[in-house]
PAKOLGU-619479 format. One record per atom (N, C-alpha, C): atom name; residue number from 0; residue in three letters; x, y, z. Coordinates in steps of 0.1 Angstrom, whole numbers, plus 5000, padded with zeros to 4 digits. Atoms other than C-alpha are relative to their C-alpha. Layout:
// PAKOLGU-619479
> atome_num_residu_u_v_w
> CA_NUM_ALA_X_Y_Z
...
END
This chain:
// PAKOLGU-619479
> atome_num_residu_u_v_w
> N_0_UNK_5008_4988_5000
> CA_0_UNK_5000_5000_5000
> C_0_UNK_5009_5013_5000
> N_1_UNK_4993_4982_5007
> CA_1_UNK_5027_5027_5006
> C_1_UNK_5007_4997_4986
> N_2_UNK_4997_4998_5018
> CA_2_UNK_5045_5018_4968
> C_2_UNK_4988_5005_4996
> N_3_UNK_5013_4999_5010
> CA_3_UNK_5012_5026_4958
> C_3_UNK_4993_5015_5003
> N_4_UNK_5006_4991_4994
> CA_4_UNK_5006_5056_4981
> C_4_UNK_4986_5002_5004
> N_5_UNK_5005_5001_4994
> CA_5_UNK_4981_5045_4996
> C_5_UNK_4998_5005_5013
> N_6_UNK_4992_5002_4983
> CA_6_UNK_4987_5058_5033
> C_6_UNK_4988_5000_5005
> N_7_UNK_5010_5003_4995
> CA_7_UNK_4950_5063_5044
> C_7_UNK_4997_4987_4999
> N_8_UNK_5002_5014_4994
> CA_8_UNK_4945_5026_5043
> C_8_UNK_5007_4992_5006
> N_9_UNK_4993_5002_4989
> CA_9_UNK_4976_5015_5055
> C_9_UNK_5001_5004_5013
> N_10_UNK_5001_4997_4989
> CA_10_UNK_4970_5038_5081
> C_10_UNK_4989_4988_5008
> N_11_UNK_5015_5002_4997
> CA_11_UNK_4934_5024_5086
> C_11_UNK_5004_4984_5007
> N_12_UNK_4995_5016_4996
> CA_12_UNK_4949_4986_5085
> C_12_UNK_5009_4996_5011
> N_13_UNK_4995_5002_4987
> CA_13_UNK_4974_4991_5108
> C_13_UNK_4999_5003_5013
> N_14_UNK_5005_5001_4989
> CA_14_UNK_4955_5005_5133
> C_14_UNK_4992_4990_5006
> N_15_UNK_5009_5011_4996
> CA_15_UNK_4931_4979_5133
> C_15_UNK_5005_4985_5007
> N_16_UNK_4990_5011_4995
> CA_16_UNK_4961_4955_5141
> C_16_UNK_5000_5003_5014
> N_17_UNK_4991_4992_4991
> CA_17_UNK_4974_4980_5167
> C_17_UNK_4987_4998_5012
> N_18_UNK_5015_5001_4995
> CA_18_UNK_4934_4981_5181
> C_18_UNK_5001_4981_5006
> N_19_UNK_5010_5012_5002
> CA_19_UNK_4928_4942_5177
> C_19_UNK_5015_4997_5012
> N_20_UNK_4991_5007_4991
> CA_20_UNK_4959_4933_5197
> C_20_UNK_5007_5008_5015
> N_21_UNK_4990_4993_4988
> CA_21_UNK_4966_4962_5226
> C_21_UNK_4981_5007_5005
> N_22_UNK_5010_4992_4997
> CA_22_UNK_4931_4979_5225
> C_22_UNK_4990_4994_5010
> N_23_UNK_5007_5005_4988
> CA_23_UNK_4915_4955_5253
> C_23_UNK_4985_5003_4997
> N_24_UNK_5017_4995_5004
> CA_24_UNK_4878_4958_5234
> C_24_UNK_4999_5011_4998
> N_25_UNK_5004_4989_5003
> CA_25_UNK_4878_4991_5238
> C_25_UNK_4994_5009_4985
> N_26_UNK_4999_4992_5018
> CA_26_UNK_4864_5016_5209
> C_26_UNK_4999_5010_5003
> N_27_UNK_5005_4982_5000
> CA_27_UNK_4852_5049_5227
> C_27_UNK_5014_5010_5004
> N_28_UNK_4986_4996_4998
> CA_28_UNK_4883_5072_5220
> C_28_UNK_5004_4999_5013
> N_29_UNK_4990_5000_4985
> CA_29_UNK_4891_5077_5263
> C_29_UNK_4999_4987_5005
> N_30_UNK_4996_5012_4998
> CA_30_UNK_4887_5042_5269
> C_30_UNK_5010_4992_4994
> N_31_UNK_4986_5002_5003
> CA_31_UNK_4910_5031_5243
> C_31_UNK_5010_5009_5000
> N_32_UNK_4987_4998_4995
> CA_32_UNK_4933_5056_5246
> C_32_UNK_5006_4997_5017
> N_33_UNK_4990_5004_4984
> CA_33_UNK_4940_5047_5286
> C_33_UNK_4998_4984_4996
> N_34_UNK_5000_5008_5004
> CA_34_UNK_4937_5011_5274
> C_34_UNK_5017_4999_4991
> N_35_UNK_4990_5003_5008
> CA_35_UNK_4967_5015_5248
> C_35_UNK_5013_5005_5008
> N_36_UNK_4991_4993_4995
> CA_36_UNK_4987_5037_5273
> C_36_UNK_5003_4991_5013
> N_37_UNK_4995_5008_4990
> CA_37_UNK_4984_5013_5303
> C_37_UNK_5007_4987_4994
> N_38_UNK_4990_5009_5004
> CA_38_UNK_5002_4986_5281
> C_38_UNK_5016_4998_4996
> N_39_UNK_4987_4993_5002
> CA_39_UNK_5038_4991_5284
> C_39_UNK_5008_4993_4992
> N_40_UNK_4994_5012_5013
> CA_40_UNK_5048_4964_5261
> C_40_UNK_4997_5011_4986
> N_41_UNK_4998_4990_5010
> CA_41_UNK_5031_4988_5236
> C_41_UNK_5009_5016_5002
> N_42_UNK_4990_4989_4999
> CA_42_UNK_5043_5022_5250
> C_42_UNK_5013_5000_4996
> N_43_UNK_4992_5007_5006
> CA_43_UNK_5076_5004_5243
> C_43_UNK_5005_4999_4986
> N_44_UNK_5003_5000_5017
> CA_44_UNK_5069_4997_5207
> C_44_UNK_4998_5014_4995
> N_45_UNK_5005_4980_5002
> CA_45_UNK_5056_5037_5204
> C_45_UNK_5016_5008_4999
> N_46_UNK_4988_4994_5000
> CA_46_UNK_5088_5046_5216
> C_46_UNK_5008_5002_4989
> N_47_UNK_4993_5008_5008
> CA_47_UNK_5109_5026_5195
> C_47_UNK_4996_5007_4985
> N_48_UNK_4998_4998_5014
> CA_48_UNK_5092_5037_5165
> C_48_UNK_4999_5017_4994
> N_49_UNK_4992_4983_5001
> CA_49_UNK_5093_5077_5174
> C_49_UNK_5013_5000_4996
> N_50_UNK_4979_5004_5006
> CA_50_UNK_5133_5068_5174
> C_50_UNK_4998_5000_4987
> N_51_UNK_4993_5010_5011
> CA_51_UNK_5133_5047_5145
> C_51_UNK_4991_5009_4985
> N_52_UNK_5011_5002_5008
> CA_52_UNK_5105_5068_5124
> C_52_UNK_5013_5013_4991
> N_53_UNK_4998_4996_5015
> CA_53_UNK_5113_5081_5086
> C_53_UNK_4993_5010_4998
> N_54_UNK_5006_4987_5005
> CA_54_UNK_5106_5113_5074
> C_54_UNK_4991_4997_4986
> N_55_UNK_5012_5000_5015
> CA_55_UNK_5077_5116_5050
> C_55_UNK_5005_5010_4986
> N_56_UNK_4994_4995_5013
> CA_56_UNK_5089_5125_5015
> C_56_UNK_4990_5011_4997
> N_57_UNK_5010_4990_5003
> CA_57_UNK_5058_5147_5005
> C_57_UNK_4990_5010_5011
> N_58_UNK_5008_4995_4988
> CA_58_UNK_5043_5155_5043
> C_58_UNK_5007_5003_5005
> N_59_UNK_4989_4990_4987
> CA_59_UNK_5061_5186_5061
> C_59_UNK_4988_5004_5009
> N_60_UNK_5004_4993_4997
> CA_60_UNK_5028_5201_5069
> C_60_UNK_4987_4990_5008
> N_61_UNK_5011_5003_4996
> CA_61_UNK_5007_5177_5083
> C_61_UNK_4995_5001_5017
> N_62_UNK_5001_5000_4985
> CA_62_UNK_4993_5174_5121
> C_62_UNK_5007_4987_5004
> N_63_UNK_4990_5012_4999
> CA_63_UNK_5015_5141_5121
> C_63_UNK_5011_5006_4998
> N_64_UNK_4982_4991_5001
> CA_64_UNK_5045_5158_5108
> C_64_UNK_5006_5010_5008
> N_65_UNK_4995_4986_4989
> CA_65_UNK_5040_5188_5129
> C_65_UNK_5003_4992_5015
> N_66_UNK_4999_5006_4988
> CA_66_UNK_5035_5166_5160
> C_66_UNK_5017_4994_5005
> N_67_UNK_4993_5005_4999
> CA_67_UNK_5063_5144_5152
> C_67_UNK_5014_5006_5004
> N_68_UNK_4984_4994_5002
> CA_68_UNK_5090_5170_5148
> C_68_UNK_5003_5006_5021
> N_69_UNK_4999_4997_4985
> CA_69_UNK_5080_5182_5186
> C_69_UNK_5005_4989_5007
> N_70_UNK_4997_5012_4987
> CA_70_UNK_5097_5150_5200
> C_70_UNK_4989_4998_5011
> N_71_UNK_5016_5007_4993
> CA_71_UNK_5062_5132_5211
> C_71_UNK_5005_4994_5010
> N_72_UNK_5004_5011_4991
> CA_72_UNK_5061_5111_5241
> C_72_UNK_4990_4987_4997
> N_73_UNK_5007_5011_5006
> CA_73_UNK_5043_5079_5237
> C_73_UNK_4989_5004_5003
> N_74_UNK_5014_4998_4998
> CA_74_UNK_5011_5093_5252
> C_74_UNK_4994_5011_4990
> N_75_UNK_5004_4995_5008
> CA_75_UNK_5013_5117_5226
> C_75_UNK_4993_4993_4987
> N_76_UNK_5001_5008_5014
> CA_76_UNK_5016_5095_5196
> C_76_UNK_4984_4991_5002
> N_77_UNK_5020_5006_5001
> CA_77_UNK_4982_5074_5213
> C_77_UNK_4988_5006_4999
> N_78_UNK_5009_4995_5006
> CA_78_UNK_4963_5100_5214
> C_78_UNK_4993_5004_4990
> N_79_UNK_5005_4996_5014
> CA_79_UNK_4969_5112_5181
> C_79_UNK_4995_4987_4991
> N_80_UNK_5004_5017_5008
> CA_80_UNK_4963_5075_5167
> C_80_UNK_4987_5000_5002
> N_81_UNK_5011_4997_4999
> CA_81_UNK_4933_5075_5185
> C_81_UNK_4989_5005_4992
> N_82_UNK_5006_4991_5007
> CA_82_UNK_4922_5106_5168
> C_82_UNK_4996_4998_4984
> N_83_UNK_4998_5001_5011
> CA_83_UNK_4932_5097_5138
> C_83_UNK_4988_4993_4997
> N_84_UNK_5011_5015_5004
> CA_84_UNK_4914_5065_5136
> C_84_UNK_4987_5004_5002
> N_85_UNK_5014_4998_5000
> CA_85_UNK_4882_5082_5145
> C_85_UNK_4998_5015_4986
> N_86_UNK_5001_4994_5017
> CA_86_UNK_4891_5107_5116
> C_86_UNK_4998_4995_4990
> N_87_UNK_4999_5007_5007
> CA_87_UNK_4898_5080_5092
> C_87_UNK_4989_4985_4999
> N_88_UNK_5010_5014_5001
> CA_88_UNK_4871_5053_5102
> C_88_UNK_4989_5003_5000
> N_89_UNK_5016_4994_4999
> CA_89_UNK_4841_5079_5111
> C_89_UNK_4996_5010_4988
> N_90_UNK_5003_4988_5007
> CA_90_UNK_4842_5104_5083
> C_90_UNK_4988_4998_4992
> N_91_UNK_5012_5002_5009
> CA_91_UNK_4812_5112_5064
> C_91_UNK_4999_5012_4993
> N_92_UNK_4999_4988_5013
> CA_92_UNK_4803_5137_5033
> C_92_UNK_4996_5014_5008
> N_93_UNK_5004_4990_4997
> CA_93_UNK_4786_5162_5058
> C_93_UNK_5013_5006_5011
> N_94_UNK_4988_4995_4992
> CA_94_UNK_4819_5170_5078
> C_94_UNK_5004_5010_4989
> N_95_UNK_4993_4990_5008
> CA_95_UNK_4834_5200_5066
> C_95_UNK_5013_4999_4997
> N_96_UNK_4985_5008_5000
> CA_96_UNK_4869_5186_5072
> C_96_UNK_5001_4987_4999
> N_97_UNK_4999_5011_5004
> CA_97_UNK_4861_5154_5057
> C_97_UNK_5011_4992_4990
> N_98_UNK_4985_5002_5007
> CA_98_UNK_4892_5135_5044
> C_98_UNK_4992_4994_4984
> N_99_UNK_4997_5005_5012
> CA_99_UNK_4896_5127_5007
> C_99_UNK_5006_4992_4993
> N_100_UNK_4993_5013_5003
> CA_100_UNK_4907_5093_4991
> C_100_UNK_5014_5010_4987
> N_101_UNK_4994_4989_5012
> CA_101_UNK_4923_5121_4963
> C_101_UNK_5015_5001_5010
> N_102_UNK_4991_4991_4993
> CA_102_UNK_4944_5136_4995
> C_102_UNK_5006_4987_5008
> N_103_UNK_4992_5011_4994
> CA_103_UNK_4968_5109_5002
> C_103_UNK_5015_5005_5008
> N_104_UNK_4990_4994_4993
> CA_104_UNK_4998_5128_5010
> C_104_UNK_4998_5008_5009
> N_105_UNK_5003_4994_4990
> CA_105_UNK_4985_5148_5040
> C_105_UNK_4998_4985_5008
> N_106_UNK_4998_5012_4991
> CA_106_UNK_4986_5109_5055
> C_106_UNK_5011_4989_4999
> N_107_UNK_4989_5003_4999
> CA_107_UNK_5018_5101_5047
> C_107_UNK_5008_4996_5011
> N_108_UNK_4992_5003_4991
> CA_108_UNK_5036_5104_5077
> C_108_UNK_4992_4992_5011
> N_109_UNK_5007_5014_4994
> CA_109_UNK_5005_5089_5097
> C_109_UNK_5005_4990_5001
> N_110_UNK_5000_5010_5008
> CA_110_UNK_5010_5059_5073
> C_110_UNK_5015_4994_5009
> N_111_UNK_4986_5005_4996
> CA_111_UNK_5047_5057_5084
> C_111_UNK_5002_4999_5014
> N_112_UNK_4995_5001_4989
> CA_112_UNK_5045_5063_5117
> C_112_UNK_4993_4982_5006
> N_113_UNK_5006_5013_4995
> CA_113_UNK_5018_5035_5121
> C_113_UNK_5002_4986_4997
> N_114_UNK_4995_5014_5008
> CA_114_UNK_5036_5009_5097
> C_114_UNK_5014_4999_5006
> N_115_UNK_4987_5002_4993
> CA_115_UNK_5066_5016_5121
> C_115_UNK_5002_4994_5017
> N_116_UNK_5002_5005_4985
> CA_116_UNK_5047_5007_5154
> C_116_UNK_4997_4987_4995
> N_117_UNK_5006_5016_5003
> CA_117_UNK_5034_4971_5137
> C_117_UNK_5012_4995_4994
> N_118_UNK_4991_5004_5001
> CA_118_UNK_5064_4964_5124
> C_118_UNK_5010_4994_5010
> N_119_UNK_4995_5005_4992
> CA_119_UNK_5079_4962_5157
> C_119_UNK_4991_4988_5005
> N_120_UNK_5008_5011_4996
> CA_120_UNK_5049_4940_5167
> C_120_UNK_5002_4988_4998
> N_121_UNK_5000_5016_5001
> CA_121_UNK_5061_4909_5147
> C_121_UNK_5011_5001_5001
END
């Protein structure tokens, strides 16, 4: 999916990993996020992949890029995942800031940060 620039579904897919194996049932954002933060095996993983994470070739400007460059803490990076994922799984046509399958590159660095936490997973 990223060769193909895809990152909104890679995002989408790898949270659902990230969800299906740390998110303890949870779905209502403040439950899973204290859910994903009380597991320090993942916080761990979060870490590791703040360190280890790749700059996005076409995303300087996004709320992931900007975040990232502020050296996140891991409770940052859950939150914003969280968020994300309720940006990327809830959206509908009557949002005014509704994302666009078109606008792939404003999820670029998302894409990488979250194909950099599941990667450590296996």
């Amino acid at each position: 999916m990223l060769k193909n620039q895809e990152f909104i579904n890679s995002f989408r897919y790898s949270f659902l990993l990230i969800e299906s194996l740390y998110g303890n049932g949870q779905f209502k954002t403040p439950s899973l996020q204290a859910a994903l933060k009380s597991n320090q095996e993942f916080r761990n993983i979060v870490e590791l992949a703040i360190k280890d994470m790749i700059p996005a070739k076409n995303d300087r400007n996004s709320d992931t890029a900007k975040l990232i460059s502020t050296k996140p803490n891991a409770d940052d990076i859950i939150n914003h995942l969280v968020e994300k994922r309720g940006f990327y799984f809830h959206g509908n046509i009557k949002r005014k800031d509704a994302w666009n399958p078109d606008e792939q590159d404003s999820a670029e660095s998302l894409a990488l940060l979250a194909i950099g936490i599941i990667t450590k997973l296996l």
